[in-house]
C-alpha positions in Angstrom: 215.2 11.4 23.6 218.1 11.5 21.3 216.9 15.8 21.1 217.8 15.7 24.7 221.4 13.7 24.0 222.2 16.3 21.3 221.2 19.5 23.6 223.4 18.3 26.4 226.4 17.9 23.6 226.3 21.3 22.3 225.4 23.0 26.3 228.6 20.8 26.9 230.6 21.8 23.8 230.2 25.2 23.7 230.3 28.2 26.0 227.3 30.2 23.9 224.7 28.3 21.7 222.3 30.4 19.2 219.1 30.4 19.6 218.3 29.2 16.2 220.3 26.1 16.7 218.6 25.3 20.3 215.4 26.5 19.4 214.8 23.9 17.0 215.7 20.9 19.4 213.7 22.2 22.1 210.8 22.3 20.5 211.3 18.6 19.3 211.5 18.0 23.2 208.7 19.7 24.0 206.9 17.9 21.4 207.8 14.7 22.4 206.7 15.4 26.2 203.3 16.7 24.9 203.0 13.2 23.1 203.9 11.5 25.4 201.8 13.4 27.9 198.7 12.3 25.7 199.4 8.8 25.6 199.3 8.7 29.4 196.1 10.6 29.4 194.7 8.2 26.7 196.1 5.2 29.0 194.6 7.1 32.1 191.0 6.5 30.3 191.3 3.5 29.2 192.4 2.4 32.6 189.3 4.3 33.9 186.8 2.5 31.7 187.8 -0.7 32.5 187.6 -0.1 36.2 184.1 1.2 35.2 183.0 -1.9 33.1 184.5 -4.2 36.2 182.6 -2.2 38.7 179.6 -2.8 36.6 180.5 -6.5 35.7 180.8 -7.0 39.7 178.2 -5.1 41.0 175.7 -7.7 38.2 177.8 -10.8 39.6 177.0 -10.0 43.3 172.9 -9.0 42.5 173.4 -12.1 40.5 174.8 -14.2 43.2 172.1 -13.0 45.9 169.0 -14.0 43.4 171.3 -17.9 43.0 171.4 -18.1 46.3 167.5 -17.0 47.4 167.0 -19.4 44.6 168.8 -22.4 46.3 167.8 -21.4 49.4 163.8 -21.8 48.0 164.3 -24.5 46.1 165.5 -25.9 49.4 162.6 -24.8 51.5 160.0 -26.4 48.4 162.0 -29.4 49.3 161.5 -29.7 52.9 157.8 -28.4 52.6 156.9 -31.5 50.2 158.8 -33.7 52.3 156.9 -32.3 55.3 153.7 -32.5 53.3 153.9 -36.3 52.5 155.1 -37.0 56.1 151.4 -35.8 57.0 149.4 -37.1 54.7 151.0 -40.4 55.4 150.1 -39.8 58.6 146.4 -38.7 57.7 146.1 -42.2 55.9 147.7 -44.3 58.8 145.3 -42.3 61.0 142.0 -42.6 58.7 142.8 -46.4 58.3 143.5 -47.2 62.0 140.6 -45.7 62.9 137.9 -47.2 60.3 139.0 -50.4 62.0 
């Protein structure tokens, strides 16, 4: 902001400044202010998208996490229903063979 530095010197230097000198360095100000103005917008976006795409990217991890863990949770039933199975058809043949005898 150097502009800024050099319109404070000649404020503080001098009781009446012309337009055509000040007008000059103002508008460099101004100009400066609007760019920087539009890099925070631009930032402000960017910032914006991201949060989108993570908003997205979570919202998939937690569908994705529920459909792991109905998985787990069925391979786990499939488990104890085979175990369950061959518990009772163990059973069936101890019962068939006790009571051919």
């Amino acid at each position: 902001m150097k502009e800024l530095a050099e319109l404070r010197k000649i404020v503080d230097g001098q009781k009446t400044v012309t337009t055509k000198r000040i007008k000059p360095l103002l508008d460099e100000i101004q100009k400066s202010y609007v760019q920087t103005a539009n890099k925070v917008k631009h930032q402000k976006d960017t910032i914006k998208k991201i949060n989108s795409n993570y908003s997205v990217v979570n919202s998939k991890a937690a569908r994705l996490s529920v459909h792991v863990q109905t998985h787990e949770n069925l391979k786990k039933a499939h488990s104890e229903l085979k175990a369950k199975h061959k518990a009772a058809m163990k059973e069936l043949h101890h019962f068939k063979y006790n009571r051919a005898r």
